[in-house]
DRENDO-1510 file (C-alpha; in Angstrom, 1 decimal, always signed):
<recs>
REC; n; res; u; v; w
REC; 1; UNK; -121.6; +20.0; -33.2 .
REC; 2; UNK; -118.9; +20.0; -31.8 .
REC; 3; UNK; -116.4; +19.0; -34.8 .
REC; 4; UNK; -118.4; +22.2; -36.6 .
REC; 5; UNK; -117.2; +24.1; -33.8 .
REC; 6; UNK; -113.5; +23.3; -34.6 .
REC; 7; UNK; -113.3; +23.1; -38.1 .
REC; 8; UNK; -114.7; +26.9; -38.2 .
REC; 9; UNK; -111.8; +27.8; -35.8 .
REC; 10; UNK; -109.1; +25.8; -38.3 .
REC; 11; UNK; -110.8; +27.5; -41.0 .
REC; 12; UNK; -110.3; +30.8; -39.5 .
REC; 13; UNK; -106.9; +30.4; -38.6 .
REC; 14; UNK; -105.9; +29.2; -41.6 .
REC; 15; UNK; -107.2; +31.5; -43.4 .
REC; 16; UNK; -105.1; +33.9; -41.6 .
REC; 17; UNK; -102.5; +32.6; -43.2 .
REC; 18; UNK; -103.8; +32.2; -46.7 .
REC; 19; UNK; -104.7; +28.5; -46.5 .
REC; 20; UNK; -107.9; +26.0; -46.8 .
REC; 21; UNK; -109.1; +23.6; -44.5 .
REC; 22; UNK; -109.7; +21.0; -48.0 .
REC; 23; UNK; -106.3; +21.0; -48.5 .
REC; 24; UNK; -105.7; +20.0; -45.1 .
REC; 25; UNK; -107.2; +16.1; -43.5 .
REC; 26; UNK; -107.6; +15.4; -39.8 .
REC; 27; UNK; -107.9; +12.3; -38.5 .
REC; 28; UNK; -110.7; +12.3; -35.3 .
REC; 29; UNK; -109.0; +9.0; -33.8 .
REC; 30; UNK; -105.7; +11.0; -33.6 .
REC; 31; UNK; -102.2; +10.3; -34.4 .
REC; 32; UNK; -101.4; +6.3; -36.0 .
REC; 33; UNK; -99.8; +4.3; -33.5 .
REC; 34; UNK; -96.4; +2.9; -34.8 .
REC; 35; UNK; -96.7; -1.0; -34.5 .
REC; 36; UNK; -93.2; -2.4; -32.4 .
REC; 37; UNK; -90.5; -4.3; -34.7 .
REC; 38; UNK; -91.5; -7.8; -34.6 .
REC; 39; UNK; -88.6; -10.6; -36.0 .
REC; 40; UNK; -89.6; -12.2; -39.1 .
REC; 41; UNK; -90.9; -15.7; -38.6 .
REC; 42; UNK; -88.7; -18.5; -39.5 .
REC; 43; UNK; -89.8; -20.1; -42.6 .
REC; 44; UNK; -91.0; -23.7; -42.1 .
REC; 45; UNK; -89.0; -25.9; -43.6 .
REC; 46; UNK; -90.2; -27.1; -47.0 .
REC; 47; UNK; -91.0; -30.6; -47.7 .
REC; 48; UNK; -87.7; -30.8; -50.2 .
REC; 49; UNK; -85.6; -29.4; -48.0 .
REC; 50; UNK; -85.9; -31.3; -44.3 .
REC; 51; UNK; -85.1; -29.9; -41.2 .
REC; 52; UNK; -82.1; -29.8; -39.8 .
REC; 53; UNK; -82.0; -31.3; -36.5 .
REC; 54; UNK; -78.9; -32.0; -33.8 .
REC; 55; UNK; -78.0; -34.6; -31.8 .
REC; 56; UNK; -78.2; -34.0; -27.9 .
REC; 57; UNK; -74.6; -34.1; -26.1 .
REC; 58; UNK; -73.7; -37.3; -25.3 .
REC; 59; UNK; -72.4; -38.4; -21.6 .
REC; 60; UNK; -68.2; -38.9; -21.6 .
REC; 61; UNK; -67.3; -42.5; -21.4 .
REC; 62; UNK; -65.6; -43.1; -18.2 .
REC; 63; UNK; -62.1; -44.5; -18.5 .
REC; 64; UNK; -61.6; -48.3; -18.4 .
REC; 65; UNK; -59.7; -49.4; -15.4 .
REC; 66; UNK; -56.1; -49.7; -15.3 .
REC; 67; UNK; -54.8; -53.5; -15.6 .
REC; 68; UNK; -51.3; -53.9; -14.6 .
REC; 69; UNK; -48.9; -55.8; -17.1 .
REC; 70; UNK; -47.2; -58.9; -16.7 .
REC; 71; UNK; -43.9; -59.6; -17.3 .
REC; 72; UNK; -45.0; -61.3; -20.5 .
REC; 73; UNK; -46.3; -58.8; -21.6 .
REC; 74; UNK; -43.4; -56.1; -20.8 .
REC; 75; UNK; -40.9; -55.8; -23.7 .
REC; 76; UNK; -37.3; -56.6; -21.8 .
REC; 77; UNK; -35.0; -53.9; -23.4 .
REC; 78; UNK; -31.3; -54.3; -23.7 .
REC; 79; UNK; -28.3; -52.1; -23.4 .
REC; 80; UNK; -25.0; -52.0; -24.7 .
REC; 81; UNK; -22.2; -49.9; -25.5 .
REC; 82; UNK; -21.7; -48.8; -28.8 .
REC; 83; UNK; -18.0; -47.1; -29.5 .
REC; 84; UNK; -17.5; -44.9; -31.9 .
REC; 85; UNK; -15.7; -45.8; -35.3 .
REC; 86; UNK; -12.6; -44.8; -35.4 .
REC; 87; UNK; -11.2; -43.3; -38.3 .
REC; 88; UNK; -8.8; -45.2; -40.5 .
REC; 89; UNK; -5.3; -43.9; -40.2 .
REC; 90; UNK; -4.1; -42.3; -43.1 .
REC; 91; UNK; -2.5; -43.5; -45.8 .
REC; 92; UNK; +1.5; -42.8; -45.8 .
REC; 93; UNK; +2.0; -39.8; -47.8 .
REC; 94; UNK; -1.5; -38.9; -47.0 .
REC; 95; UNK; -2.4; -35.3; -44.9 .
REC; 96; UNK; -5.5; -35.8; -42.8 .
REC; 97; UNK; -8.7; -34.2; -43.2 .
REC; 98; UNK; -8.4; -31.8; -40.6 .
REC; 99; UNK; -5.0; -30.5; -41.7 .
REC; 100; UNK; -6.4; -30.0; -44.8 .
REC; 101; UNK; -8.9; -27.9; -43.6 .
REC; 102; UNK; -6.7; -25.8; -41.6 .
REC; 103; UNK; -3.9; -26.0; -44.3 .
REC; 104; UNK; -7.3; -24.4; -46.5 .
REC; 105; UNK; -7.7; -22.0; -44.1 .
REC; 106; UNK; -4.3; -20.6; -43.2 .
REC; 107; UNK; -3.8; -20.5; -47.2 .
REC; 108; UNK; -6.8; -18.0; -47.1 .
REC; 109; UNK; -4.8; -15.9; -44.5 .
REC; 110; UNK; -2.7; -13.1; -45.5 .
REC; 111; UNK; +1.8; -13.9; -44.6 .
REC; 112; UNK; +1.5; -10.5; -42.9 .
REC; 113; UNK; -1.3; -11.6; -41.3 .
REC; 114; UNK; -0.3; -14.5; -39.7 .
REC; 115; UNK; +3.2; -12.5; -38.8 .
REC; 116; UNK; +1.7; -9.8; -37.4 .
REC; 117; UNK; -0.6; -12.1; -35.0 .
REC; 118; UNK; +2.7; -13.8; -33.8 .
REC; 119; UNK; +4.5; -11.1; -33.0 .
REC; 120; UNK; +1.2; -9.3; -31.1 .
REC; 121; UNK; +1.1; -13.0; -28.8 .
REC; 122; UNK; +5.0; -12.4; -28.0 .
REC; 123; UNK; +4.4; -8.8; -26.4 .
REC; 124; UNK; +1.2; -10.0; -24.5 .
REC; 125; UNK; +3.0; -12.9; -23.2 .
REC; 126; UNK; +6.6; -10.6; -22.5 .
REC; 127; UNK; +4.4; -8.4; -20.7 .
REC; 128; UNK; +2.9; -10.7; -18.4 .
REC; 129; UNK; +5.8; -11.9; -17.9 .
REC; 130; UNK; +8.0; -9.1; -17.2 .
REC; 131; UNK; +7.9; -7.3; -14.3 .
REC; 132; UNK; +6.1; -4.2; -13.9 .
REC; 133; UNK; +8.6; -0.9; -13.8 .
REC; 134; UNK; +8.4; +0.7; -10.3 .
REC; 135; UNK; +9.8; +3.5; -10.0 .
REC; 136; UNK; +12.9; +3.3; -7.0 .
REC; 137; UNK; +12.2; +5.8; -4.0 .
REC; 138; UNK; +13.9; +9.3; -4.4 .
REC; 139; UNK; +17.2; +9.0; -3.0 .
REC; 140; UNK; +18.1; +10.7; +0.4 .
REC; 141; UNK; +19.7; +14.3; +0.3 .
REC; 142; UNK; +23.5; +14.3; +0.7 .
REC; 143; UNK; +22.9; +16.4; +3.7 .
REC; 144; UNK; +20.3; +17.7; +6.1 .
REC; 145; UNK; +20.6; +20.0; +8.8 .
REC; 146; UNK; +18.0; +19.9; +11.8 .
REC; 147; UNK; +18.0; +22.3; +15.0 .
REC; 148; UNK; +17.2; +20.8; +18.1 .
REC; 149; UNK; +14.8; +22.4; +20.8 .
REC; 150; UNK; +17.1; +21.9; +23.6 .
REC; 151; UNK; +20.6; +23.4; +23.7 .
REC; 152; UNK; +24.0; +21.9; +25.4 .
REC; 153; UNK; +23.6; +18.1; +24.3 .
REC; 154; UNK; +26.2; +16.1; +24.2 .
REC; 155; UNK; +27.2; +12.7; +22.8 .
REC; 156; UNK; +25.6; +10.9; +20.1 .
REC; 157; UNK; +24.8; +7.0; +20.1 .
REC; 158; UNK; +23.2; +5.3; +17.5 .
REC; 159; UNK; +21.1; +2.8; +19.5 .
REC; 160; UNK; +18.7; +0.3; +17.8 .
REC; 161; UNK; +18.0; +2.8; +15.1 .
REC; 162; UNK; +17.1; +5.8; +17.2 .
REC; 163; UNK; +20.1; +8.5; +18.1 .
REC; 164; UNK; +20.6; +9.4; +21.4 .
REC; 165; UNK; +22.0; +12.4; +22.7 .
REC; 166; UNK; +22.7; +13.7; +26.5 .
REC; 167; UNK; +22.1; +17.1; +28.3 .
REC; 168; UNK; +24.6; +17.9; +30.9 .
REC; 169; UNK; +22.5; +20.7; +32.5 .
REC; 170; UNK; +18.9; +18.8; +32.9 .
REC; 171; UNK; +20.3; +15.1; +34.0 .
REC; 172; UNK; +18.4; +13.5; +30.7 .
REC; 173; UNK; +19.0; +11.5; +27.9 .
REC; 174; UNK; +17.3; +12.5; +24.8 .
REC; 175; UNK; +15.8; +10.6; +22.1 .
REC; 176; UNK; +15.7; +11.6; +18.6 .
REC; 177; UNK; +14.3; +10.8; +14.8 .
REC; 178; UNK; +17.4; +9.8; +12.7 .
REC; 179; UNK; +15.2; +10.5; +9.4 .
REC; 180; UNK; +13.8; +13.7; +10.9 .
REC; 181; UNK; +15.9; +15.1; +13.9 .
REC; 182; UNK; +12.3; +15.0; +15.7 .
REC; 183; UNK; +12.9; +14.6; +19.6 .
REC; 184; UNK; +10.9; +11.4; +20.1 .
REC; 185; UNK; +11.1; +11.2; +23.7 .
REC; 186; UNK; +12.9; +12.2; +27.1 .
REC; 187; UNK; +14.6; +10.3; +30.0 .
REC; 188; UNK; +17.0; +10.2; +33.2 .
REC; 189; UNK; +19.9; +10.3; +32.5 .
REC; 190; UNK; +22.4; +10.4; +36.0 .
REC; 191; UNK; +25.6; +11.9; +35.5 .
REC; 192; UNK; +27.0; +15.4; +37.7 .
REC; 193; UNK; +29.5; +16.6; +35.2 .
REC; 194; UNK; +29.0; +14.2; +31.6 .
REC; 195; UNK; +31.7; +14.5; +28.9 .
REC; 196; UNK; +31.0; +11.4; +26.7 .
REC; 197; UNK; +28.3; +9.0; +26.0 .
REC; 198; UNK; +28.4; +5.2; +24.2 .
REC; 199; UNK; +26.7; +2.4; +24.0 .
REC; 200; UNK; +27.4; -1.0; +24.1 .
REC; 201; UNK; +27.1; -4.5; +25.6 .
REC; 202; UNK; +23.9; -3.6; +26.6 .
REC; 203; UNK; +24.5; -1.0; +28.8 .
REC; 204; UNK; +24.7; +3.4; +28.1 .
REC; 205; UNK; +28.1; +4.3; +29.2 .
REC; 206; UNK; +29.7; +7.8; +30.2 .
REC; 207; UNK; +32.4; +9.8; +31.1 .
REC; 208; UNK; +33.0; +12.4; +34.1 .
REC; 209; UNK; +34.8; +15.7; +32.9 .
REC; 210; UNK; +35.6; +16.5; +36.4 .
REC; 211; UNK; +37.0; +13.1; +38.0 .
REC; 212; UNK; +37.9; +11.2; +34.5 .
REC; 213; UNK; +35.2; +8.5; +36.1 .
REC; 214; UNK; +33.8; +6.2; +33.6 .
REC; 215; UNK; +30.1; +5.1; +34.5 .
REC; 216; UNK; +28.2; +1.9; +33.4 .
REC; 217; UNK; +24.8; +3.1; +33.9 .
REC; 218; UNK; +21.4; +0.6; +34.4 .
REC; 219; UNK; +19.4; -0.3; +31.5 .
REC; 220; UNK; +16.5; +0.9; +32.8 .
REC; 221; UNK; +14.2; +4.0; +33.5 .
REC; 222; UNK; +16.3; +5.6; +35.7 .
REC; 223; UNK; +19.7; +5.0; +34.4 .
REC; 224; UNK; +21.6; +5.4; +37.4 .
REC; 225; UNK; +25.3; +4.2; +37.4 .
REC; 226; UNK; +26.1; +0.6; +38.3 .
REC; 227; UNK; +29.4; +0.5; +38.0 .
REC; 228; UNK; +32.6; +3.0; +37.9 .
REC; 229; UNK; +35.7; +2.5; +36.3 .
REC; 230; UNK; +38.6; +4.8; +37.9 .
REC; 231; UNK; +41.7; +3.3; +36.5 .
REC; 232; UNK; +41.7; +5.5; +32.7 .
REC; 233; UNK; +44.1; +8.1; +31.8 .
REC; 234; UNK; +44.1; +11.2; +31.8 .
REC; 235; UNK; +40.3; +12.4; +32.1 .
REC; 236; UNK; +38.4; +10.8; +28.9 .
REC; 237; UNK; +36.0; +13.3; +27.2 .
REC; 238; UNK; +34.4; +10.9; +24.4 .
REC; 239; UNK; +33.6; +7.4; +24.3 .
REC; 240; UNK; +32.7; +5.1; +21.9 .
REC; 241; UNK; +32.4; +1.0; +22.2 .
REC; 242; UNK; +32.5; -1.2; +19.1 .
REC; 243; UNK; +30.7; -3.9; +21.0 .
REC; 244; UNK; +33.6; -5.6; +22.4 .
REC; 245; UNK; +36.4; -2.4; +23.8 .
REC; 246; UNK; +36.0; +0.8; +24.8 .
REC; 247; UNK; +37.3; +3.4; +23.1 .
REC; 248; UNK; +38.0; +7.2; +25.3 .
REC; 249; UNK; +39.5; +10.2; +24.3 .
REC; 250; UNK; +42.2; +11.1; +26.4 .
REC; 251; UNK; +42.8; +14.9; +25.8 .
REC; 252; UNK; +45.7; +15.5; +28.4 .
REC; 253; UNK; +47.9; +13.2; +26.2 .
REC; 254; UNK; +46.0; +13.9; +22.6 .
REC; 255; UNK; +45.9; +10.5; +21.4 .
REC; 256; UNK; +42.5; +8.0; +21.5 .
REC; 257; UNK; +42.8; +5.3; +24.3 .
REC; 258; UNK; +41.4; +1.4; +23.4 .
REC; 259; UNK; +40.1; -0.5; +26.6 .
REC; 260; UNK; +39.2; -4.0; +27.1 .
REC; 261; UNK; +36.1; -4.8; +29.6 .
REC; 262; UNK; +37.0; -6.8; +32.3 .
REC; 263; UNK; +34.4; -8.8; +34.6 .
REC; 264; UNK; +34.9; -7.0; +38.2 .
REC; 265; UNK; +33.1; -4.7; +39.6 .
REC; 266; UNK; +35.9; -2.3; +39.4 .
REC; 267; UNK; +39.1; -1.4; +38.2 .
REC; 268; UNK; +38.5; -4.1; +35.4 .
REC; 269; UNK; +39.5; -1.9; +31.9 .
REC; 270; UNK; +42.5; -3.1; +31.0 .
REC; 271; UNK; +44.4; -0.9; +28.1 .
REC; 272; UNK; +44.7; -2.4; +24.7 .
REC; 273; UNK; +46.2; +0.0; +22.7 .
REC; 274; UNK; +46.9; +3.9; +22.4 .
REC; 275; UNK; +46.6; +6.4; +19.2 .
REC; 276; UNK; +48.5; +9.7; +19.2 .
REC; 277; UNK; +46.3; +12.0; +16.9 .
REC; 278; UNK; +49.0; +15.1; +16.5 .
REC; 279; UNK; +47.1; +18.0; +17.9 .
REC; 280; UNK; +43.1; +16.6; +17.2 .
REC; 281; UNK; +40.9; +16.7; +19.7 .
REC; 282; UNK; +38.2; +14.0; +19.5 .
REC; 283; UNK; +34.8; +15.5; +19.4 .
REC; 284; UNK; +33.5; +12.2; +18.2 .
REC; 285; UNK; +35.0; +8.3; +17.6 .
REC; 286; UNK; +33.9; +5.6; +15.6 .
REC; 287; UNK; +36.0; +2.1; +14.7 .
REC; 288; UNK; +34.7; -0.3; +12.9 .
REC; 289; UNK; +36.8; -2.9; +10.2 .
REC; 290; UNK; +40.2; -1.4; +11.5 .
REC; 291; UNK; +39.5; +1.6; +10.6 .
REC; 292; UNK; +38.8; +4.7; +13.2 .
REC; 293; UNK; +36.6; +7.8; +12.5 .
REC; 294; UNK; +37.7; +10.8; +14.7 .
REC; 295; UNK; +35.8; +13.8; +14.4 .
REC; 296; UNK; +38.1; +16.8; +15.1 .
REC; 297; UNK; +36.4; +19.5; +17.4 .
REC; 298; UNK; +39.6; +22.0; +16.4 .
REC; 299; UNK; +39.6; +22.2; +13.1 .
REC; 300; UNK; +35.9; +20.6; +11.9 .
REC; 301; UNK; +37.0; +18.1; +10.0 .
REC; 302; UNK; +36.3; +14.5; +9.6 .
REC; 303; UNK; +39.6; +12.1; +9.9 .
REC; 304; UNK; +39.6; +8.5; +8.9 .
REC; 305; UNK; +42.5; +6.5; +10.0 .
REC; 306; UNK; +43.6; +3.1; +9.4 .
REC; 307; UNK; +44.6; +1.2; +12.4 .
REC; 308; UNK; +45.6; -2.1; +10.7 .
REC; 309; UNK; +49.7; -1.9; +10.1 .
REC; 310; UNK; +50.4; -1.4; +13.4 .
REC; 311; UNK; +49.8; +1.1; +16.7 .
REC; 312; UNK; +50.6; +4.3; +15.2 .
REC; 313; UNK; +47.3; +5.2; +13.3 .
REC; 314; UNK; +48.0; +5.9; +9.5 .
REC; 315; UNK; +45.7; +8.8; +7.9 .
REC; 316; UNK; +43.6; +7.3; +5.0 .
REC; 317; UNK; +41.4; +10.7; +4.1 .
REC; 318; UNK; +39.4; +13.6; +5.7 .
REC; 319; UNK; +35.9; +15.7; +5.1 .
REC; 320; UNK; +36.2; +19.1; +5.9 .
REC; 321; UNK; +32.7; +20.0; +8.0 .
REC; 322; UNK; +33.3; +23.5; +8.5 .
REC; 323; UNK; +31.0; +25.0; +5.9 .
REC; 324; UNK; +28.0; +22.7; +7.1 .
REC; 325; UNK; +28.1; +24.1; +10.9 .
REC; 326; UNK; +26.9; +27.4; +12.5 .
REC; 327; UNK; +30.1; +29.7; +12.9 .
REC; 328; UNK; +30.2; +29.9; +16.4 .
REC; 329; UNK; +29.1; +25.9; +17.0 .
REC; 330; UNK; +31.2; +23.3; +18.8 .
REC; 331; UNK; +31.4; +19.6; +17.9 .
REC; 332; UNK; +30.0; +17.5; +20.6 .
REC; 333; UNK; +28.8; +14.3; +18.9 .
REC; 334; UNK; +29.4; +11.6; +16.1 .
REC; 335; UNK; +27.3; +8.6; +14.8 .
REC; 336; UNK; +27.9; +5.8; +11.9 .
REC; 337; UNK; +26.1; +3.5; +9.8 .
REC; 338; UNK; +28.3; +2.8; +7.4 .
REC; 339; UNK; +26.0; -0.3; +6.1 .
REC; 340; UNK; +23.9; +2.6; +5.1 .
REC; 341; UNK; +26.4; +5.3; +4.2 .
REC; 342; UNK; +25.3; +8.0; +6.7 .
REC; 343; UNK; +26.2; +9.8; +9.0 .
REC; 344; UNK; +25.4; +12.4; +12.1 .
REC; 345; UNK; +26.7; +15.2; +13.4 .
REC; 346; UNK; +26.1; +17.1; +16.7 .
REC; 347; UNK; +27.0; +20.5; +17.5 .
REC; 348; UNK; +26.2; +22.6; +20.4 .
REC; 349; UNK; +25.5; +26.9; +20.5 .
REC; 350; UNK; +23.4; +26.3; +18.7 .
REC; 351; UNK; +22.4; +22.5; +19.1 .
REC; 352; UNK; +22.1; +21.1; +15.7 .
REC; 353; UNK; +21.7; +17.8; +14.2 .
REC; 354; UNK; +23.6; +17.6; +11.1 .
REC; 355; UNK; +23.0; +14.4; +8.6 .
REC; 356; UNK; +25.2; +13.4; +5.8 .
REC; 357; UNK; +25.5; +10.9; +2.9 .
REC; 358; UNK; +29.2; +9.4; +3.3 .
REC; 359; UNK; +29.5; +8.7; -0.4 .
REC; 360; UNK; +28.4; +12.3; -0.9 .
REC; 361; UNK; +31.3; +13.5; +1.9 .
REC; 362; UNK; +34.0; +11.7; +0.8 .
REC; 363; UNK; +33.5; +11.9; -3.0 .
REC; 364; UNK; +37.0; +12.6; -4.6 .
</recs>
């Protein structure tokens, strides 16, 4: 009753849509259900063909015990040296294999070749060699002119490479740059009325404008005098010492006065020898290999004389200064190295430190 029930209600609706329930088949029980993929059976073996069958793995063998050998049965091995063959000398006439080779090779090898490769080890070997070029330091100017910050020095020693210069007003001694004219330091310097200044023997020696004293003065911070030397003529107003004499300009009398050191205390400079200069006066000395330097504070010219032939001093050449100093400047100081060809110059109002090249000064 039920079924009739639902196929008039398929009928209908199909109809609605132009169709008939004979053309259509339902199935009461539903939807088939879809039996699961089973695997095919494996086919039995067939009685021609037997079945294949393997062998279960077998257990590994365990290793047979180590026996140790006897000496009989150890194989005794011997050693010796085998030397190489040596290769039979060749036959006179005969070039060896390995010049032959290199004879094969070099013949290969262009003449220019081989030339050019020669001359290319020659240069590398000349240039190691040979020493490098460096070029030589630029040569000192012929002159240099440097003003000094304090006015009124006096003197000018060359002491241990550093020049030396003293100021009469302010009791010092002043040190100063010979490259640079740079003041380098200051120190006491005892003297009430200086003139002259020189070194020498180990001691700074100086000269009194007003009693024509001659001071020896300590070596040491306070350079008082130590000893005083009364017996000079005339009053000395510039000193030099060439290690062994002192040399003092005697102005009264115009001529440069050569005194030997004696050991007293006092009274101990003998005279040695005395040079008329004609009408110079000394504003700087310097001897050295017979030959004395006199710097003329007149005329501002440097004099060399040659004191060799005898006492009277014989005039070898002069460098006229003039043009190098302020106008209105006075000489007041002279100092030599004549293993290096210089020389300095020291003039006062305005203090000045004047450098020259000798071969430069006295170039003819």
């Amino acid at each position: 009753m039920a079924d009739d029930s639902l196929s008039d209600k398929l009928e209908s609706l199909l109809s609605d849509y132009g169709l008939k329930i004979d053309n259509v088949s339902i199935d009461p029980r539903g939807p088939a259900k879809t039996a699961p993929d089973v695997p095919a059976a494996r086919p039995k073996p067939s009685a021609e063909e037997p079945e294949q069958s393997f062998p279960a793995p077998s257990k590994p063998e365990e290793p047979a015990p180590l026996r140790r050998q006897s000496e009989a049965d150890t194989t005794r091995l011997s050693l010796r040296t085998v030397e190489p063959e040596k290769p039979e000398p060749p036959a006179d006439g005969e070039i060896p294999p390995s010049r032959q080779a290199r004879a094969g090779i070099l013949g290969r090898v262009p003449v220019w070749a081989i030339a050019a490769a020669f001359l290319i080890a020659v240069a590398a070997g000349g240039a190691l060699l040979w020493p490098r070029h460096r070029p030589s330091p630029a040569p000192a100017p012929a002159h240099q002119s440097f003003a000094l910050p304090r006015d009124k020095l006096f003197g000018l020693v060359l002491k241990e490479g550093v020049l030396y210069a003293a100021s009469a007003e302010e009791q010092l001694l002043e040190k100063i740059g010979p490259a640079n004219g740079k003041v380098l330091g200051i120190e006491k310097f005892w003297n009430p009325s200086p003139a002259g200044l020189a070194w020498g023997d180990g001691f700074f020696w100086s000269s009194d404008r007003e009693t024509g004293y001659v001071y020896r003065h300590k070596n040491d911070a306070s350079k008082a005098p130590e000893r005083v030397y009364m017996r000079l003529k005339g009053k000395p107003s510039t000193l030099y010492f060439d290690g062994d004499d002192l040399w003092a300009a005697n102005t009264l009398d115009d001529e440069v006065d050569r005194y030997a050191v004696g050991p007293g205390p006092r009274y101990d400079l003998a005279i040695k020898g005395r040079y008329p200069l004609r009408g110079a006066i000394p504003g700087g000395l310097y001897f050295s290999g017979g030959h004395l330097w006199v710097l003329d504070a007149l005329t501002r010219r440097l004099i060399r004389y040659d004191l060799r032939e005898g006492r009277k001093p014989r005039r070898i050449d002069s460098a006229d200064l003039d043009g190098y100093l302020p106008l209105r400047s006075e000489a007041a100081g002279l100092a030599l190295d004549t293993e290096k060809g210089v020389l300095w110059l020291l003039a006062q109002n305005p203090s000045v430190l004047q450098r020259f090249a000798l071969d430069a000064l006295f170039k003819k």
